[in-house]
C-alpha positions as CSV (number, residue, x, y, z in Angstrom):
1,X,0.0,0.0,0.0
2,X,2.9,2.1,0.7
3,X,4.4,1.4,-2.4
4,X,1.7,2.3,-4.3
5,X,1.1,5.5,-2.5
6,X,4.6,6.3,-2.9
7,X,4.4,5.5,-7.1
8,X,1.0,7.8,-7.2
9,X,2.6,10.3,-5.6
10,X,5.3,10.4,-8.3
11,X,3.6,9.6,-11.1
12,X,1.3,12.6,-10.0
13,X,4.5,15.0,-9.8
14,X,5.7,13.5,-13.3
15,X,2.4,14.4,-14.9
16,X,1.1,17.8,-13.5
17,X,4.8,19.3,-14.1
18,X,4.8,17.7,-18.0
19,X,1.5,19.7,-18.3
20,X,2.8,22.5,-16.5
21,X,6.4,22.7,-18.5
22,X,4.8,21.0,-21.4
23,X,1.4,22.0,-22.2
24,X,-0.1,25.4,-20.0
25,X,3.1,27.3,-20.7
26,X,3.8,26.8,-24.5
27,X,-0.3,27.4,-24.9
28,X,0.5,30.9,-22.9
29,X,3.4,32.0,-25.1
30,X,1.4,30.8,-28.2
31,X,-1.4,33.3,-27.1
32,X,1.6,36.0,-26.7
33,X,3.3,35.7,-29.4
34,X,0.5,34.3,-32.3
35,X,1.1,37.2,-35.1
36,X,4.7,36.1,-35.3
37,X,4.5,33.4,-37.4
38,X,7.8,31.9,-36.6
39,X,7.0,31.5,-33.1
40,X,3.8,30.1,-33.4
41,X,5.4,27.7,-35.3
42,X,7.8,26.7,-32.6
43,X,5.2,26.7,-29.9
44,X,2.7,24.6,-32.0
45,X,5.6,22.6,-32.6
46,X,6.3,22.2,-28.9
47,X,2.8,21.8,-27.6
48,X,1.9,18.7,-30.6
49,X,5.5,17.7,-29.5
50,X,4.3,17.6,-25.8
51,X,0.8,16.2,-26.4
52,X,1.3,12.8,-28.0
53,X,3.5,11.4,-24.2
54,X,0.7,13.1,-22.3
55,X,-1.8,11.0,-24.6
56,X,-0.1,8.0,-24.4
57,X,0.3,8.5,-20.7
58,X,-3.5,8.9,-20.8
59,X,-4.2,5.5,-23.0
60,X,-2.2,3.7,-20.6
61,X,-4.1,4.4,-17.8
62,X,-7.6,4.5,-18.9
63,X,-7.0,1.1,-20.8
64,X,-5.4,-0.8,-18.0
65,X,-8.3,-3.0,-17.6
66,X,-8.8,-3.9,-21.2
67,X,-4.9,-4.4,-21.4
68,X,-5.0,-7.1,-18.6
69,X,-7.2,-8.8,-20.7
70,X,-4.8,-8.5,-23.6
71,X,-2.3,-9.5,-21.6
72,X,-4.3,-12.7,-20.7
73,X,-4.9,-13.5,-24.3
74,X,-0.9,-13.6,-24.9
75,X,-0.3,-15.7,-22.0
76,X,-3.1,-18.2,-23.9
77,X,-1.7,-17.9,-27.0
78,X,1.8,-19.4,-25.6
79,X,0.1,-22.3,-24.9
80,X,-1.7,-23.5,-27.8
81,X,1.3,-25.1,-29.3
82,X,3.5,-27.7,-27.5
83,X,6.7,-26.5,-26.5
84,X,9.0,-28.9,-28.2
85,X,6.9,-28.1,-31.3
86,X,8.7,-26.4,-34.3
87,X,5.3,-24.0,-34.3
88,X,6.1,-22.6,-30.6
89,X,9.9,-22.4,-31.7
90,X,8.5,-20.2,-34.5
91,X,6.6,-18.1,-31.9
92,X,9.3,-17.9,-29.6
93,X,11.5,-16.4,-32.2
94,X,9.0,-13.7,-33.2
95,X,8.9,-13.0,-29.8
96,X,12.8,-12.7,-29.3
97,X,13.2,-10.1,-32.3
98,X,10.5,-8.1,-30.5
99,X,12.3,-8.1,-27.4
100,X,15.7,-6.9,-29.4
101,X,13.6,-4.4,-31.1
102,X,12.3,-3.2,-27.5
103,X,16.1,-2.6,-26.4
104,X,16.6,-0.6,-29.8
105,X,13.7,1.5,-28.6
106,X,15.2,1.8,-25.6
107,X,18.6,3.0,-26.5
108,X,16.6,5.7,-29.3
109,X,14.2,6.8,-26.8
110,X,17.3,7.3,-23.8
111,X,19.6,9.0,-26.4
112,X,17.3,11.6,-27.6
113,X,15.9,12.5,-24.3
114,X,19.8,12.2,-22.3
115,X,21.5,14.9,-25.1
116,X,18.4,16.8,-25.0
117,X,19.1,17.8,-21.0
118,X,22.9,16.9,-20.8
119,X,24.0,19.1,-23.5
120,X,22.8,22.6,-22.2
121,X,23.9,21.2,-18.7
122,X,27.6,20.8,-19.9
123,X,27.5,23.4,-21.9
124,X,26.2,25.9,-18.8
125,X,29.6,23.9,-16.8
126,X,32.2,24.2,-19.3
127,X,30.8,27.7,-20.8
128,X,30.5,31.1,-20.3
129,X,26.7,31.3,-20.2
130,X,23.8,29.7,-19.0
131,X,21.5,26.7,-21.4
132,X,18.3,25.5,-21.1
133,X,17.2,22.7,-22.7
134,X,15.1,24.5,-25.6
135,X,11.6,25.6,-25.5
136,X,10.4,28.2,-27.7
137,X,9.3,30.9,-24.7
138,X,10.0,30.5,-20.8
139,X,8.0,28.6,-18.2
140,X,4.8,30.4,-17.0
141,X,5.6,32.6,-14.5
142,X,9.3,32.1,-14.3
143,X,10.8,34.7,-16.5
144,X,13.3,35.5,-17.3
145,X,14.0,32.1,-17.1
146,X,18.4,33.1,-17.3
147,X,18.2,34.6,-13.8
148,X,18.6,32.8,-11.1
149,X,16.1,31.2,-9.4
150,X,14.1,31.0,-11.8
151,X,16.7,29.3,-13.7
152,X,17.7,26.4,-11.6
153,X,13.9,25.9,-11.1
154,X,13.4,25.5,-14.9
155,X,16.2,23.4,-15.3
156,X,14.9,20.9,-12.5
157,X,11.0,21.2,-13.9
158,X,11.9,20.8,-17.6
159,X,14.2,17.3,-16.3
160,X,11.0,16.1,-14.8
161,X,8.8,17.1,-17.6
162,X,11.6,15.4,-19.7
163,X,11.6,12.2,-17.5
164,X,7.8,12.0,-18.1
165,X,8.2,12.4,-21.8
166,X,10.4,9.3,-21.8
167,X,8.9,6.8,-19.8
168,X,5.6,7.4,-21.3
169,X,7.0,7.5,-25.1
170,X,9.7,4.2,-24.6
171,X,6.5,2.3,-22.3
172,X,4.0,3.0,-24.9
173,X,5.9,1.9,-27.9
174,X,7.4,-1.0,-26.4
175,X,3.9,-2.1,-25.2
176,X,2.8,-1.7,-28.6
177,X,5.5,-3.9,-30.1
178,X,4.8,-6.8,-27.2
179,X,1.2,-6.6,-28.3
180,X,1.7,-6.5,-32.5
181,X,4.7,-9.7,-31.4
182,X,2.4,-11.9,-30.1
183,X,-0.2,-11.6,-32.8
184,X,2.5,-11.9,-35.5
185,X,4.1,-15.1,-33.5
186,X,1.0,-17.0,-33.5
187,X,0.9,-16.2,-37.3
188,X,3.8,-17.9,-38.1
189,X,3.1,-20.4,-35.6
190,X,0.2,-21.8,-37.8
191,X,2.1,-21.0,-41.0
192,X,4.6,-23.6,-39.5
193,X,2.3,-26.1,-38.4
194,X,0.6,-25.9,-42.4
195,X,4.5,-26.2,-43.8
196,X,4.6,-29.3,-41.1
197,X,1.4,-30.5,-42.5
198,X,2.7,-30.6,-46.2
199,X,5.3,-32.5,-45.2
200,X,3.3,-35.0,-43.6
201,X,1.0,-35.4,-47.1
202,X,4.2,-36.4,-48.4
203,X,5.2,-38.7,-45.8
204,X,5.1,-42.6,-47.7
205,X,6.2,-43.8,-44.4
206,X,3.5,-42.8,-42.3
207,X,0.9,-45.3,-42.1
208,X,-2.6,-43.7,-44.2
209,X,-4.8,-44.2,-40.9
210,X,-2.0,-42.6,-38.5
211,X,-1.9,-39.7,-41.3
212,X,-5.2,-39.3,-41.9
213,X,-5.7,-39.0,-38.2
214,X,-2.8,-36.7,-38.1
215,X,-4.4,-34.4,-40.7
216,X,-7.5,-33.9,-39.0
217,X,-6.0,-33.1,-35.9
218,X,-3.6,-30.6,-37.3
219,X,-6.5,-29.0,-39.2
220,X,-8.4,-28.5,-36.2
221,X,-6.1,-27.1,-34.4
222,X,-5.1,-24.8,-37.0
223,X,-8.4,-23.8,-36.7
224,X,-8.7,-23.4,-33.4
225,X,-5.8,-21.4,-33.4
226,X,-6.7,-18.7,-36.0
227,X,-10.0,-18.2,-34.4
228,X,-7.9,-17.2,-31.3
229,X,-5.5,-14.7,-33.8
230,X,-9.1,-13.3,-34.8
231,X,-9.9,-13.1,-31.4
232,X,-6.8,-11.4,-30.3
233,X,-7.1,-9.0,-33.4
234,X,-10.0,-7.5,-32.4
235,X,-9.2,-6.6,-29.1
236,X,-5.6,-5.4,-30.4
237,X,-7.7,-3.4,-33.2
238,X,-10.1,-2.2,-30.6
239,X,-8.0,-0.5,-28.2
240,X,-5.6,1.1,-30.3
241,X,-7.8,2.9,-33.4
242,X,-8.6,5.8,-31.3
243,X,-4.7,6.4,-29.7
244,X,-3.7,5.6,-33.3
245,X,-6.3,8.1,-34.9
246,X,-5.5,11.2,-32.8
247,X,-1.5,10.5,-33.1
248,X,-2.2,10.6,-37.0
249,X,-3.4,14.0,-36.2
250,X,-0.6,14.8,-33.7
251,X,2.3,13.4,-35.6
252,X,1.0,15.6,-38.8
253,X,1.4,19.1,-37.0
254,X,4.5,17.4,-34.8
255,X,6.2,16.7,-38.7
256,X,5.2,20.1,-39.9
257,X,6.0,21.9,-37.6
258,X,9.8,20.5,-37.6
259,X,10.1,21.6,-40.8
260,X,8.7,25.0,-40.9
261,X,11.4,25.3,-37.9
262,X,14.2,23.6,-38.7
263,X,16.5,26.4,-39.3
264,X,15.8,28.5,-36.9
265,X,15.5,25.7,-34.4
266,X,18.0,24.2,-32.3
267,X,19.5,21.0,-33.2
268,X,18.4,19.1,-30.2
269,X,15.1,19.8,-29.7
270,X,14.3,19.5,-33.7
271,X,15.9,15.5,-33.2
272,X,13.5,14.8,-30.3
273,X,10.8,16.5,-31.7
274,X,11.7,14.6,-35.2
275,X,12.1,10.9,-33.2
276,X,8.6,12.0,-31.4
277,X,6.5,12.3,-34.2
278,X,8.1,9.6,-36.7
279,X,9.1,6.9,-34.7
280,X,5.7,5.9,-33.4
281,X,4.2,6.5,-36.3
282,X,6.7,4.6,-38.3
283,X,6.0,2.1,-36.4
284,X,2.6,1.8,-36.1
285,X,2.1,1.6,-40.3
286,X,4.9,-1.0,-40.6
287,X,3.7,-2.8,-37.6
288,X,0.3,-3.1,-39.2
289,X,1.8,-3.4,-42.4
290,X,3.6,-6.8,-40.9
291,X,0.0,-8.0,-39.0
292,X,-1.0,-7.9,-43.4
293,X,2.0,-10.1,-44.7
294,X,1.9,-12.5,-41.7
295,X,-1.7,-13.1,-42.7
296,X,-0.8,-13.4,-46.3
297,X,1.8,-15.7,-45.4
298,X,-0.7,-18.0,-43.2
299,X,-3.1,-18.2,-46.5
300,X,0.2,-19.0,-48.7
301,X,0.7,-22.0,-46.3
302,X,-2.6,-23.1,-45.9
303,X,-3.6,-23.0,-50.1
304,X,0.0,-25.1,-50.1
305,X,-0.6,-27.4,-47.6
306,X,-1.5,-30.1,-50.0
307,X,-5.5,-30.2,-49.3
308,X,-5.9,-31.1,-52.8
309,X,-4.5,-34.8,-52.1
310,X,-6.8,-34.5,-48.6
311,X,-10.3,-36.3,-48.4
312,X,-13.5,-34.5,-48.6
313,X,-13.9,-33.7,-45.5
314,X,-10.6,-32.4,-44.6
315,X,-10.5,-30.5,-47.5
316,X,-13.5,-28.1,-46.5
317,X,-12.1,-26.9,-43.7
318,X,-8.9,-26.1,-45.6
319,X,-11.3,-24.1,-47.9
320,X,-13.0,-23.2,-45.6
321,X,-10.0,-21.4,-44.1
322,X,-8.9,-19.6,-46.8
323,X,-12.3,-18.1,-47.5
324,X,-12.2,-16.6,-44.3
325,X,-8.5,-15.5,-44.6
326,X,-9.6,-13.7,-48.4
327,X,-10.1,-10.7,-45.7
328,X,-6.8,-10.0,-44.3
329,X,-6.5,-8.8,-40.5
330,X,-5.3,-5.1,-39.8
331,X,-4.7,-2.7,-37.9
332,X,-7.0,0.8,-38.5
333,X,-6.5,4.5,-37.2
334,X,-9.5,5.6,-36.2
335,X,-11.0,2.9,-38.3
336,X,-10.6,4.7,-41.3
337,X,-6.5,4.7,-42.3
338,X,-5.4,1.5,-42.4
339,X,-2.0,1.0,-40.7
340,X,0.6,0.0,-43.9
341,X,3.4,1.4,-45.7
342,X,1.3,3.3,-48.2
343,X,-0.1,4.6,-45.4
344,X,3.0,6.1,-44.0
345,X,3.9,7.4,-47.4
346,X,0.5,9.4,-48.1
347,X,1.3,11.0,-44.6
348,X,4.8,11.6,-45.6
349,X,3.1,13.1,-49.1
350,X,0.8,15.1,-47.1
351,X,3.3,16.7,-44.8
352,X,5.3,17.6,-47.4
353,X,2.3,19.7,-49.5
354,X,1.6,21.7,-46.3
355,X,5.0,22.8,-45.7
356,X,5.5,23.6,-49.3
357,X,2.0,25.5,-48.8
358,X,3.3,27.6,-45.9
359,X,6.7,28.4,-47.8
């Protein structure tokens, strides 16, 4: 209990001085400063910047209880398959290059945020002046932020703020990667268990009642095990359209923004404001775009299974399977933008036109 008072307590002080650092004060200089169009641009740049940790800070806690029952449904789907099964060893590999991805996020996530506070720090030691870690106007209320105290006080609030940004960003996207890994590992664990199943049609060894057995079972499991993918889909789909809609939106003026700033903005903030709105959303369409091909792969294996050489009744539920997989799974922003590559290149296209309309 003390624990948990103790995390609230911080989580509290993480949040209200994001918003405070983050959100109230870039909104107050934007209000200041709106007919310069410059600096409107740097403090919509900040406050989109700012707003996509402080949503994902707010998905993660209003969708704790829908995650636990995600996080259910992966612990199921490590069970359908037998361990010393080359289908779980197909699952379990998924799984480890999600996990190695996770540490790359990791490493991204810790670089951009660590030169983003340690370089004006050093630079304030080893100089002749004082750095901030760049914002496009000072803190509400503590100007001018170069004085002291107000400018230890901003250092200290914008670390927090900074902290905040970080957990919530590296949390979110490596949650998102667990998730989209376990739905692509039980893809490929059926895609095995179809190759498997090819190879037992063309078994001359195996007795025909032992394979014909064989087949059925296989079948049914495969079966089994797709509805469960469906299953998992739909929650997956379910509780991430609206997070990945209003990023869509976010990321858009985040990308913009950087661009219509880039010279006159300083190096660091214009990489974390850059790794901010691309990375997620990079990963998001090619995530999705994955979740497609690992469903096209499934189909590829089952049409080449050998159902052909199957009885009748085996070979309707093969057909039977690939009807159903003629619609592939995927992932939606605001269940209207599919997430794929083409996807990620129209918003690239469309960021592009509106900076070339503002220049």
């Amino acid at each position: 209990m003390v624990a948990f008072s103790c995390l609230s307590i911080v989580g509290i002080v993480l949040t209200t001085t994001f918003v405070y650092v983050g959100n109230v004060s870039q909104v107050m200089y934007l209000l200041r400063v709106l007919p310069d169009r410059l600096e409107a641009f740097k403090a919509c740049n900040c406050i989109s910047a700012t707003s996509v940790p402080l949503s994902t800070f707010v998905f993660m806690w209003t969708a704790r209880n829908s995650l636990q029952k995600v996080f259910a449904m992966c612990r199921l789907g490590l069970t359908f398959a037998s361990k010393e099964s080359s289908a779980h060893a197909a699952l379990l590999r998924t799984l480890h290059k999600s996990q190695r991805l996770a540490w790359l996020v990791i490493a991204n996530q810790g670089f951009s945020h660590f030169i983003y506070l340690v370089a004006p720090l050093l630079l304030t030691i080893f100089g002749n002046g004082r750095y901030l870690p760049t914002t496009p106007g000072d803190t509400y209320g503590l100007s001018p932020k170069y004085e002291s105290p107000f400018f230890e006080i901003t250092f200290i609030l914008t670390t927090i703020a900074t902290a905040f940004s970080a957990i919530n960003q590296t949390g979110y996207i490596i949650l998102f990667i667990t998730l989209v890994g376990h739905e692509l590992g039980n893809f490929y664990a059926i895609s095995e268990t179809l190759n498997n199943l090819h190879e037992t049609m063309l078994d001359r060894n195996i007795p025909e009642d032992e394979k014909r057995t064989t087949i059925h079972d296989t079948l049914v499991f495969c079966i089994k095990h797709h509805q469960f993918v469906r299953k998992y889909h739909a929650m997956l789909k379910d509780l991430y359209q609206t997070i990945f809609g209003a990023h869509f939106l976010m990321m858009t003026v985040v990308l913009v923004t950087t661009l219509q700033t880039l010279n006159a903005w300083d190096v660091r903030n214009t990489i974390l404001t850059g790794v901010t709105g691309i990375l997620p959303l990079f990963l998001y369409c090619f995530g999705g775009e994955l979740v497609i091909s690992a469903g096209e792969e499934m189909a590829a294996a089952l049409y080449s299974c050998g159902w052909e050489l199957m009885p009748a009744s085996q070979a309707r539920l093969v057909l039977m399977m690939l009807r159903v997989t003629q619609k592939p799974l995927h992932l939606t922003a605001a269940n209207i933008f599919v997430m794929n590559r083409e996807t990620f290149g129209d918003v690239a296209q469309t960021v592009y036109k509106i900076y070339t309309v503002f220049n």
